[in-house]
C-alpha positions, -999 to 999 in steps of 0.1 A, spaced: -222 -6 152 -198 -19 122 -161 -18 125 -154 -27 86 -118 -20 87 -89 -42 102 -73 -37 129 -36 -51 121 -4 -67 144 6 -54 179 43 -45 173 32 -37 140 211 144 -45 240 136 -56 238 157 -84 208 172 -80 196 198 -50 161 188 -39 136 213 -61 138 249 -53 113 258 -27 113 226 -6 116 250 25 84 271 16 66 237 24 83 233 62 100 207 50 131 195 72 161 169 56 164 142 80 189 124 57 208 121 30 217 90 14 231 82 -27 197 73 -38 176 94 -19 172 123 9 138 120 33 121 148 43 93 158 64 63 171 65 39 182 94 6 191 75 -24 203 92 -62 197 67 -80 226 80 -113 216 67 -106 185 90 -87 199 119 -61 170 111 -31 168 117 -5 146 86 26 140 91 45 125 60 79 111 53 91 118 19 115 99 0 130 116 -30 151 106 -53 182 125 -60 183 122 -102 153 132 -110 138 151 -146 101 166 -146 74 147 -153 94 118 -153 93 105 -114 65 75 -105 54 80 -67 40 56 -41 16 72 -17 19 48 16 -4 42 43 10 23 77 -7 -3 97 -20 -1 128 0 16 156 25 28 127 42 60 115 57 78 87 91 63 95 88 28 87 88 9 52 123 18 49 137 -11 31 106 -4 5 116 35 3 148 29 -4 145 4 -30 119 22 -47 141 53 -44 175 34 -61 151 32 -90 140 68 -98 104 59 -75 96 87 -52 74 76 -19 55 94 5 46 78 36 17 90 55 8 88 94 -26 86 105 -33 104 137 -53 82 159 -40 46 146 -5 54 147 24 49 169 3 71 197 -18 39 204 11 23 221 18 52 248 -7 54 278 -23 33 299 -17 -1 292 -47 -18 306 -66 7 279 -50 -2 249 -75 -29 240 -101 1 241 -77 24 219 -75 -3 192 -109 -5 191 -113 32 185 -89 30 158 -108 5 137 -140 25 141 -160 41 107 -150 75 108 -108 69 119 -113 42 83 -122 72 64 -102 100 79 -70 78 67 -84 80 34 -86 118 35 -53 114 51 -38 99 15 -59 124 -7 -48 153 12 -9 143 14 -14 137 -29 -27 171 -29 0 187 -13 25 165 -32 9 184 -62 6 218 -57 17 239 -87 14 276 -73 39 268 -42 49 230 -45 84 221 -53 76 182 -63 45 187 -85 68 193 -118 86 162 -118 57 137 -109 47 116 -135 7 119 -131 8 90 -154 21 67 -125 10 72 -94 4 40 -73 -11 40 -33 6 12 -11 -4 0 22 6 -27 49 -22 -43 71 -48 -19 85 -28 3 55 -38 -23 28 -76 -18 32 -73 22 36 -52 16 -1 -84 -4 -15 -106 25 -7 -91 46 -24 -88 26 -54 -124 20 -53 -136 -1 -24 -170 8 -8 -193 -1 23 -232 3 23 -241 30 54 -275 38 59 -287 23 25 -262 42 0 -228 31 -10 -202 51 4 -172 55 -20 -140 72 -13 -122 64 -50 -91 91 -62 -88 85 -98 -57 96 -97 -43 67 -83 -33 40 -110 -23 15 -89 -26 -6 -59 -1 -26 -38 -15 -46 -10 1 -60 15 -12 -84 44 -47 -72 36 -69 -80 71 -110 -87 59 -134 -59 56 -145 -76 92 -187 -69 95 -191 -68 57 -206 -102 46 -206 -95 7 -167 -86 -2 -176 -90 -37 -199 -58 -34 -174 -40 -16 -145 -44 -40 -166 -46 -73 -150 -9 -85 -119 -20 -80 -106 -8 -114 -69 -4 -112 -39 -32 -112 -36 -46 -78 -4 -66 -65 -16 -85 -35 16 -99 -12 12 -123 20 26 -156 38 15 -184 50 19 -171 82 5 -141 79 -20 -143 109 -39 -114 130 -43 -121 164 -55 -97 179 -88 -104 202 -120 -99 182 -98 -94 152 -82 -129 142 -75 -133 107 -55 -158 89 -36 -158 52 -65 -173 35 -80 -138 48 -54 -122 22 -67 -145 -5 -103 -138 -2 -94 -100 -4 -78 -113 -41 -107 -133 -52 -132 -111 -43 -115 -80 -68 -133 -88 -103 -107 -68 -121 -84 -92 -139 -50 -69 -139 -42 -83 -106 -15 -106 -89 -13 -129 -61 24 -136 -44 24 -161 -12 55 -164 6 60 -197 26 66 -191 63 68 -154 74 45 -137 95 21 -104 97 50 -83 105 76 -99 80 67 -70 59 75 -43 90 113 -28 93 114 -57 118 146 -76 115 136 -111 130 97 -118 128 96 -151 110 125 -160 110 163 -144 111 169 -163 76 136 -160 59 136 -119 71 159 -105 48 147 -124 19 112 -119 20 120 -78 25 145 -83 -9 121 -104 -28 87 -80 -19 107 -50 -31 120 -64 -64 78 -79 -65 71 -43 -62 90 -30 -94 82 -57 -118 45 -50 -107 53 -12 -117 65 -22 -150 31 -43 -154 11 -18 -142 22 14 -157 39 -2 -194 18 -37 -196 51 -57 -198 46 -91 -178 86 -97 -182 101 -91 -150 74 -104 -134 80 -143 -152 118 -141 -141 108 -129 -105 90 -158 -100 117 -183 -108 143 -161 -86 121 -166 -57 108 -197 -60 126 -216 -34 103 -187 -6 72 -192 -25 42 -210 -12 37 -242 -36 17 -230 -63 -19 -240 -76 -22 -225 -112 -56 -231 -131 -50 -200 -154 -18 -188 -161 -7 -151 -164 -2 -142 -203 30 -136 -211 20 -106 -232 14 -88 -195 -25 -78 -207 -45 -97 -176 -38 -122 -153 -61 -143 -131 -44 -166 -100 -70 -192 -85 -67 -207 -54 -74 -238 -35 -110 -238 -21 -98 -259 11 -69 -245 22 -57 -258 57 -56 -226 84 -22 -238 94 19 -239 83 6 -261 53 -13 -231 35 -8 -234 0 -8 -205 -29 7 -193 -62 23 -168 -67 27 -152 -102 51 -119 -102 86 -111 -117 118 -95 -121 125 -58 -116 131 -32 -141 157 -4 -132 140 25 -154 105 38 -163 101 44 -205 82 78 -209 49 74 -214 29 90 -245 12 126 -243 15 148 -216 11 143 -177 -22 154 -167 -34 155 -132 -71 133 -129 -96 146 -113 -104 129 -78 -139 118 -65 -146 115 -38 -181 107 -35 -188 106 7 -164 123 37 -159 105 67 -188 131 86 -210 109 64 -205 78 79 -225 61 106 -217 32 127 
């Protein structure tokens, strides 16, 4: 039996009233801040019998059709309230983002028996938990996007709807944008067209899968790909180290895709943890990955490569010391980051990072919003291990 998806780290408004009908959805304010209030959700998929929970953060100036939104999918032994410093920046900028928890690799994996948490991890990496988190983010877009009852669907821009994910979340991200396994002689594929956008953080190997290139060949959409030198997994049967992150990169044959290497850090740097890698290094990498974030929007949703230069020269002194045989054009159209082939496993990783300043507003984009049809070619009943 395969288990093809990581398993990530151990400790991993005020002018405007949220949209009429917010209650019809059992939706519960758990805050209210100047960018943003948080709401949420406890879903139920009937056609799965699942349980998922969501966090909402929602920007308090908002005008329909005109509101991007991250859909955001936790690492291992996570929930629906962390990512905060990422919610909140993308909320200061207009960016709505709903972060979904995945029943059976969330925060539950920590209560118990102790001596049985090995086994419990274990469970959560297996075929059919991988696919019931991508069911997880379809279902949670769905809801997000209901016109008869919804009170959210009117202001989402269609147009710019990006998935996110840390870790374990990474990978679950890059199947929905188009990563796929081979089960019992077929490709199984679990792409939502809807989503125009990736952002992938700490991505762990595809571990049993021998040909990543196969697996993320239909990887169509702009991908921003962020790590650290440091960024190990080490977990027992699941060790992975940065250049892990890297191969993930190279292996995606779309060009629209960056590469951002943060010297130092850890797995968890990118968690609401306060001191993993460092108490100095923490707050920067969490203020340089959001501002990474938006100039990646403005790439991936308007082509314009601007903010992305300037990012790269504010953070320089935290980047990893780059090796750049193809530059990124400045005209924003494609960009291509190769690496190193013999990258030590150790402090002295080396990378490149090409990314860039952050843009406060979205331009409109032309014609009207329309909401893509998803595909979703295989459920996770169709998976064996």
């Amino acid at each position: 039996m395969k288990s093809w998806l990581a398993a990530m780290a151990l400790a991993c408004a005020i002018a405007m009233v949220l949209p009429q009908g917010a209650n019809a959805q059992n939706a519960q304010v758990q805050q209210e801040h100047t960018a943003f209030r948080a709401i949420d959700f406890d879903w139920r998929d009937t056609s799965r019998s699942r349980e998922i929970p969501a966090r909402l953060y929602w920007p308090t100036e908002v005008s329909p059709g005109r509101v991007p939104l991250i859909v955001f999918s936790h690492g291992m032994g996570g929930s629906r309230n962390g990512y905060t410093y990422l919610a909140a920046r993308w909320a200061a900028h207009g960016i709505a983002s709903l972060h979904v928890q995945h029943i059976g690799s969330d925060a539950s994996l920590w209560r118990g028996n102790p001596f049985e948490l090995v086994g419990r991890l274990q469970a959560a990496t297996r075929d059919d938990e991988a696919a019931a988190r991508v069911g997880d983010l379809r279902f949670a877009l769905d809801q997000m996007l209901l016109f008869a009852t919804g009170p959210y669907a009117r202001f989402i821009d269609m147009r710019r709807v990006a998935v996110a994910g840390h870790s374990y979340g990474a990978n679950t991200a890059l199947l929905t944008v188009g990563a796929r396994v081979i089960r019992d002689g077929r490709w199984l594929n679990f792409r939502d067209r809807r989503f125009k956008a990736a952002i992938v953080i700490s991505a762990p190997p595809f571990y049993g899968e021998s040909d990543l290139s196969s697996v993320l060949a239909n990887v169509a959409v702009p991908t921003l790909h962020v790590t650290a030198t440091q960024d190990v997994i080490k977990i027992p049967g699941f060790y992975s180290s940065a250049r892990d992150r890297v191969a993930i990169f190279d292996a995606i044959a779309n060009r629209r895709k960056l590469l951002v290497m943060f010297r130092g850090g850890s797995h968890s740097i990118f968690t609401d943890r306060a001191l993993t890698g460092g108490p100095g290094l923490n707050p920067k990498v969490k203020e340089a990955t959001g501002e990474l974030t938006l100039a990646f929007l403005d790439y991936a949703f308007a082509g314009d490569s601007r903010s992305l230069a300037q990012w790269s020269v504010d953070w320089q002194d935290i980047l990893a010391e780059p090796t750049m045989r193809n530059a990124m054009p400045t005209s924003g159209a494609s960009a291509r980051a190769d690496w190193q082939d013999n990258m030590p496993a150790t402090a002295a990783e080396t990378g490149r990072a090409m990314t860039g300043e952050q843009q406060k507003s979205y331009p409109p984009l032309g014609g009207a919003a329309r909401r893509a049809a998803a595909e979703i070619d295989s459920s996770a009943s169709a998976l064996h291990r």
